[in-house]
Each structure stands twice: as C-alpha cells, then as structure tokens.
C-alpha positions in Angstrom: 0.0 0.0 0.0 1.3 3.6 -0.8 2.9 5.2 2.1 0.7 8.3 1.8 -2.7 5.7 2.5 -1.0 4.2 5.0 0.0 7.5 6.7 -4.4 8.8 5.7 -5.6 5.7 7.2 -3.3 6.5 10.1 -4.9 9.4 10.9 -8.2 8.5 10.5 -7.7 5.8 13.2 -6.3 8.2 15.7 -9.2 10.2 14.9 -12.0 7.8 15.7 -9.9 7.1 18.8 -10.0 10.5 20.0 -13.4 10.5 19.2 -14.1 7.3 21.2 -12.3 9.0 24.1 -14.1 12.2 24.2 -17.8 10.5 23.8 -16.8 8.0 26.6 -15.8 11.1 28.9 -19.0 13.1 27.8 -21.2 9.7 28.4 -19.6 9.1 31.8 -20.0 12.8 32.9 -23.9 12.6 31.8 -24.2 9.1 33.8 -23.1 10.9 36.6 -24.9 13.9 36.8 -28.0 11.5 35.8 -27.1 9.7 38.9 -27.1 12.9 41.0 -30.2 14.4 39.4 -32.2 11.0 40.1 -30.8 10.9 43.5 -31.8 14.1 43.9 -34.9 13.2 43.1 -35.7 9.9 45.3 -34.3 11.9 48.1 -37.1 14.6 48.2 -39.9 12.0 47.1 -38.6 10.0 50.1 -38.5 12.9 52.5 -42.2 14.0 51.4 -43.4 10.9 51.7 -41.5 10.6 55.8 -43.1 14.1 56.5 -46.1 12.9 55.8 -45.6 9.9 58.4 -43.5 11.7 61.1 -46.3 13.8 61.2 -48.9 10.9 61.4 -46.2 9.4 64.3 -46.7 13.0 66.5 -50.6 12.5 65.9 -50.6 8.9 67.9 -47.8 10.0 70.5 -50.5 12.9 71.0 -52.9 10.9 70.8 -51.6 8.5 73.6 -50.6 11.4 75.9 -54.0 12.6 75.9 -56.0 9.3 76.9 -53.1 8.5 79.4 -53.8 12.1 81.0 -57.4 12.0 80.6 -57.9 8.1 82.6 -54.8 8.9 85.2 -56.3 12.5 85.9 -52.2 13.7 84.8 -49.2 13.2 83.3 -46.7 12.2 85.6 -43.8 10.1 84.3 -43.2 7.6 81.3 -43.8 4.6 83.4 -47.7 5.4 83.2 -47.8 3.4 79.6 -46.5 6.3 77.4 -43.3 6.1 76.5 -44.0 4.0 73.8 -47.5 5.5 72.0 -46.6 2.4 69.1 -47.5 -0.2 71.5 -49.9 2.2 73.3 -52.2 2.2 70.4 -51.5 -0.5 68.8 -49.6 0.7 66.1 -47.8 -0.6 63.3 -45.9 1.5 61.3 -45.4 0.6 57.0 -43.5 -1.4 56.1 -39.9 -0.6 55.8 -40.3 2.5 58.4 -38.6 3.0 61.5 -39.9 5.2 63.8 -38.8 6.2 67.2 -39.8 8.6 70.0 -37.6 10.6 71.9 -39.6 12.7 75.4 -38.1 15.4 77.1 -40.1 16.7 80.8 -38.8 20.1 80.3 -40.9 20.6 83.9 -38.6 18.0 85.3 -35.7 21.2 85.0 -35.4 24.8 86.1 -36.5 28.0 84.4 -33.2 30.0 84.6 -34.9 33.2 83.5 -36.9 32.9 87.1 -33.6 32.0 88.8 -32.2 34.6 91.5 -28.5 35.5 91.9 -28.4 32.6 94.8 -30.1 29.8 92.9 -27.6 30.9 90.1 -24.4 30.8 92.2 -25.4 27.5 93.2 -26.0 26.4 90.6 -22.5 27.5 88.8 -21.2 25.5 91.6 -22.7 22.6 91.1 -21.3 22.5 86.9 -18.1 23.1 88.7 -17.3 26.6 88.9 -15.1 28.6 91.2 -17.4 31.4 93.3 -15.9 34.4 91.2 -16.4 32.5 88.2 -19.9 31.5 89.5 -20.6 35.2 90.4 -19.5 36.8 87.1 -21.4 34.2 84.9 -24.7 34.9 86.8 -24.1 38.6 86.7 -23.5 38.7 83.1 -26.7 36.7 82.8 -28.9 39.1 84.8 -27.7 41.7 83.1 -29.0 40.3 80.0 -32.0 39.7 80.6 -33.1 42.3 83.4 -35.0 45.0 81.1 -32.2 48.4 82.2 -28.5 49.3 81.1 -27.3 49.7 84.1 -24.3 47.1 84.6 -23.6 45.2 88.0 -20.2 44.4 89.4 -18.7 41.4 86.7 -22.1 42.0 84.7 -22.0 43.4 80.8 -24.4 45.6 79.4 -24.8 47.4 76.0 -21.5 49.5 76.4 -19.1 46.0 77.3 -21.0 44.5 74.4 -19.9 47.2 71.8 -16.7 46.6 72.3 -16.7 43.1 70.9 -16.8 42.6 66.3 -20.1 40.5 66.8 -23.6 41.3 66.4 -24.7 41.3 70.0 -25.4 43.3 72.4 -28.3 42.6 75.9 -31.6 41.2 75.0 -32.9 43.1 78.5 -35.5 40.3 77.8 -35.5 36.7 79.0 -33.4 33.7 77.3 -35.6 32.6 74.5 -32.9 29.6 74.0 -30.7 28.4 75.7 -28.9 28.3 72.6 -28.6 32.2 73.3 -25.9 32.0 76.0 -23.4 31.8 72.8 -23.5 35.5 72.6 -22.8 36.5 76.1 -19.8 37.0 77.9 -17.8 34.3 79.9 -20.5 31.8 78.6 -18.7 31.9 75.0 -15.9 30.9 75.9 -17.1 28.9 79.3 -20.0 26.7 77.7 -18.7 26.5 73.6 -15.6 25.9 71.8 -13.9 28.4 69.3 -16.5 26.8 66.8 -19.3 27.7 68.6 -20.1 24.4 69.2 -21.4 23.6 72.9 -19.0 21.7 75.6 -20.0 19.0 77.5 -20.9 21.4 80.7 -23.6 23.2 78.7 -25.2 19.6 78.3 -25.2 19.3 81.8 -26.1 22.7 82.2 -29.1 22.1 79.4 -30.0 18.7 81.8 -30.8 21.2 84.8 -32.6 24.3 83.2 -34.9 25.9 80.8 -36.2 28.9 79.2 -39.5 27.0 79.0 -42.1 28.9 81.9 -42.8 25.1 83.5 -44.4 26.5 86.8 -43.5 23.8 89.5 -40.8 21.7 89.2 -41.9 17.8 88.6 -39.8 15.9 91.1 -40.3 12.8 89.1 -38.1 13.9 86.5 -36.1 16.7 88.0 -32.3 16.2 88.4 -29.9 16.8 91.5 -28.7 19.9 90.4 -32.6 21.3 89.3 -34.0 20.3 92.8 -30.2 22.1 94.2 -30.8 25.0 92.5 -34.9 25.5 92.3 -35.9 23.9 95.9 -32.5 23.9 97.9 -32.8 19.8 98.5 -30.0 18.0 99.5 -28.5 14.8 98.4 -30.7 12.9 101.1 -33.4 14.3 99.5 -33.0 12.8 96.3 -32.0 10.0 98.1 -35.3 10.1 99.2 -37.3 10.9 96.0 -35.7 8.1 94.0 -36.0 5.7 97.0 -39.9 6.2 96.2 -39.6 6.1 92.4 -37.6 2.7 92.7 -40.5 0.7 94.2 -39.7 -2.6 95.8 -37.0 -3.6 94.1 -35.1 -0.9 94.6 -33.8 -0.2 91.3 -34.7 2.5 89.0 -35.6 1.7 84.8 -37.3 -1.7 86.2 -40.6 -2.3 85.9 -41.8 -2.0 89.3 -40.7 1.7 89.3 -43.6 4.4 90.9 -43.9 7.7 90.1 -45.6 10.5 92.5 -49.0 11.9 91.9 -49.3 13.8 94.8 -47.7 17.0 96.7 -48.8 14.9 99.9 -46.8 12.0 98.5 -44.0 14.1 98.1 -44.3 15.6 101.7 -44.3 11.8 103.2 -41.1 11.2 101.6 -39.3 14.3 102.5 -40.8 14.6 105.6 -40.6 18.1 104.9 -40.7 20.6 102.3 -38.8 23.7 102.1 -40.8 26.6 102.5 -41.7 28.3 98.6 -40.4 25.2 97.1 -42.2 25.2 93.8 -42.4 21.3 94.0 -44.9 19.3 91.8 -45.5 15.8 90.6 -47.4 16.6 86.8 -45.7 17.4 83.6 -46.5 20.3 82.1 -44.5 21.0 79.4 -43.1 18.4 77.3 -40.9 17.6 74.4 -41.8 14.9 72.0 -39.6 14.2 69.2 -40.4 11.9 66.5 -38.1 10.5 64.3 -38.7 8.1 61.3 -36.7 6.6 59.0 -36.6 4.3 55.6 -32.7 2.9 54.8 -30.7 5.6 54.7 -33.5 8.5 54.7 -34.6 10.1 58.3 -37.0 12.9 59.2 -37.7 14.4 62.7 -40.5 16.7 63.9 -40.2 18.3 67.2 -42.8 19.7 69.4 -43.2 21.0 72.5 -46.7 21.2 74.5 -48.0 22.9 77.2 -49.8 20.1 78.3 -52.2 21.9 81.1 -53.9 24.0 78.1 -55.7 23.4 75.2 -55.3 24.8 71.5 -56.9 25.9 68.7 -56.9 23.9 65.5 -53.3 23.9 64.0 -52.6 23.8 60.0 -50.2 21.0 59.4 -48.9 18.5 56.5 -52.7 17.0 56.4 -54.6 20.1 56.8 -56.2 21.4 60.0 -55.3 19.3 63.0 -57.3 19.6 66.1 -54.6 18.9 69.2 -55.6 18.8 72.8 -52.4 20.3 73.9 -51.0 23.5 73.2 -47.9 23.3 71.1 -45.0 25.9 72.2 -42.9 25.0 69.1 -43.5 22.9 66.3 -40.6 22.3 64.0 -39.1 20.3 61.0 -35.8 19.8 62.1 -33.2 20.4 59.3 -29.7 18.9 59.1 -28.6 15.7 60.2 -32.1 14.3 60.8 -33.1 14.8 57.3 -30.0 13.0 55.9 -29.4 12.5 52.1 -28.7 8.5 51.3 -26.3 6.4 53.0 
C-alpha cells in the first residue's frame, strides 16, 4: 500500500480514537450527573413521603398522651404506659419504616430566667465553677435579661458588648434559647468551643434548666442539680425521692418503678418541704420528638406542648389538625435528621 494511504488511514484511526475517548468522557459525565439528578430526586420524594408519616407518628404519641392524661387524671412520668405511644395504640408502622420517640419533661428542669442570683451561684457551683467565676457568669446573665442598662459588678451591658466585632449586644428580655448563652460574655468561651459548638458542661447545664415557663418543678423527672438549684434539696433528699420512684425492688428503669401523683406523696417522703419550694409531681410541658426513618432516609418533627392548656386547631402536613395540647414550638428539624442517602 502507498505510504501516503497508509500514513491517511493512520490518521483517520487516531481520529475515531480520540473520538471514542471524548464521547466516553461526555457519556460518563452525563451518567453521573444523571445519577445525582435521580438521586436528587428519590431523596425529596422519600422525605415528602417521611413528613407525611413523622407527622402521622406526633398524631398517635399525641394521641396516647391525651388518653393516658385523661384516665390517670395527669401526666406524671413515662412509666404510666407512654413512652411507647406504638404499642400504646396499637400501632404498626409501614412497612420498611422506622420510627422512634424521643420525650423530654422540660418541667422536670429549672427555668433559669426565674432564677435569683443565689439559685444561680449555686448552681454555677454545682457544673463546677469557682465562686468568682460563679458570680460573674450569673451577673452577666442578669444583666441580660433584666430590662435596664445599668451594669452590675462582673455583669455586661450594651457598652461592654460594643466593644466586641459581633452582632450582639443585651436582649434586656428573658433567654428565648438556651442556645442564646453563645452571645454572652464568659459563657462563650465557658460553655462552647472556638466553633461555637457547645461543651460537654452546657449539656449538663441544658439537663438542669430551661427557658421554658414550667411553673412547678416535677420531682419525678427533675435532676440533682434542678432540685439544688430551684428547691434547695439536698442529696438525702434525692436520696429520698428516687427511693420512692424505685418501688420494691429498689432499682430505677425496672418495671416496678412508681412515680408520684401527689404533693402529699412528696411531703411523706421528704418529711418536709422547704418553704416556697415550687415542687410538683405533673408534667407540664413536654418535648416529644419523633423520628422516622426508611434505609438511609430520616425525618424528625419536634414539638413542644404545654400540656395543662388546650389549642386551637393547628394547620399542618394533612390540613387542619385539632390537638388537645397547646404546642409551644413545632418544627421540621433540618440537618442531620433529614439526611441524604447512606
């Protein structure tokens, strides 16, 4: 063969190679983004679909509370029958979904915003706190949420706040979060990393208090440190308190454990009560979070209730929903709970 057709043919070959190369690059690029797109896609039919049930899940946990309240005359602790509203009702989910409940007494803890300097001190000593870090952590509190400008000895008002590059400066208004304490003084650096992300103290911290109003403190959920810091018990008095909720075997989680549904059964096991002791035995505001899942899809829906009043009807994923609790906060939490595939 001439050398110039050998040389054409040459070419042509190296051609439909570099042909092949660039259609295989553009074919596996499309596959990909095809894959992405249809992800996409499964991933916010699943979620719609979850929403749909997470919300269907808060209607029997609701649902449960409300029958367990209405035949005990109160909601005292889980150990009534509703920790698990699934079983309560009778239950079963579809098939394929997970679901589980998560319930947070939020009367069982402090409201910090009602807390003196005193209750605060103590309670700063408690978490572990030396007295002058104790005292300028509850002044810089007050000071935040007292309604004047006028600062206190270690407090921070506006003018100690405009010194700072951030966006902050006194609510004069109580802690709406506790989430909040991020912005103020000490408690930045105290409570949360250089991230912003909270330390293991403002967990226990979050364990003892709330910005929730909860009126009296339920002694059937309420920690050491919330009975410390709220009612000025002592050690022997929780002693006491979870002597009672242990029943007879003397072990707490077992099923045998009692729960108090009384102030008078609280008086016989202290034997006394400290005077102005906001001490109670009924929940009455709660958080239930619901949680359900489908391989490696989740959704969660959070809500908190005032569970000794009544609402309106409330517009939800299904329309109007009639709740006999009035929900505080209702929320779709975002993030990690509503994870993209596995």
């Amino acid at each position: 063969m001439h050398p110039l057709a050998l040389q054409k043919r040459g070419s042509i070959l190296l051609l439909v190679l570099v042909l092949v190369v660039v259609v295989s690059f553009a074919l596996t690029i499309f596959i990909e983004r095809a894959q992405v797109e249809i992800q996409s896609e499964g991933y916010y039919t699943k979620r719609a679909a979850l929403r749909l049930h997470a919300w269907s899940m808060m209607e029997v946990a609701v649902a449960t509370l409300a029958d367990v309240k209405a035949i005990d005359s109160g909601l005292f602790a889980p150990n009534q029958g509703w920790s698990d509203p699934l079983e309560y009702a009778d239950v079963v989910p579809p098939e394929g979904i997970e679901v589980s409940f998560e319930f947070i007494d939020e009367s069982g803890k402090a409201n910090i915003n009602d807390l003196a300097e005193d209750s605060l001190l103590l309670l700063f000593d408690e978490l572990g706190f030396d007295l002058d870090v104790g005292l300028r952590l509850a002044n810089v509190l007050l000071d935040w949420i007292d309604e004047d400008d006028e600062t206190r000895i270690d407090g921070a008002e506006s003018r100690e706040y405009s010194s700072l590059e951030l966006d902050a400066s006194p609510a004069n208004q109580p802690l709406r979060s506790l989430e909040e304490l991020r912005y103020l003084f000490a408690f930045r650096d105290l409570f949360f990393d250089e991230k912003g992300q909270p330390l293991p103290v403002f967990q226990q911290l979050s364990e003892a208090v709330t910005t929730r109003d909860v009126g009296q403190l339920n002694v059937n959920s309420a920690s050491a440190l919330a009975l410390r810091a709220l009612a000025d018990l002592d050690d022997l008095d929780k002693l006491a308190i979870d002597q009672f909720r242990s029943g007879l075997d003397g072990e707490l989680g077992t099923g045998d454990d009692n729960y108090f549904s009384s102030r008078d059964e609280i008086l016989e096991a202290l034997g006394d009560i400290p005077a102005g002791a906001p001490l109670g035995s009924q929940i009455s505001v709660l958080t239930t979070k619901v949680v359900v899942s489908d391989g490696g899809y989740s959704f969660a829906l959070i809500g908190t209730m005032n569970l000794t009043a009544e609402a309106p009807s409330l517009e939800g994923a299904e329309g109007n929903l009639n709740y006999p609790f009035l929900f505080l906060e209702l929320r779709e939490e975002p993030g990690a709970n509503n994870a993209r595939p596995l």
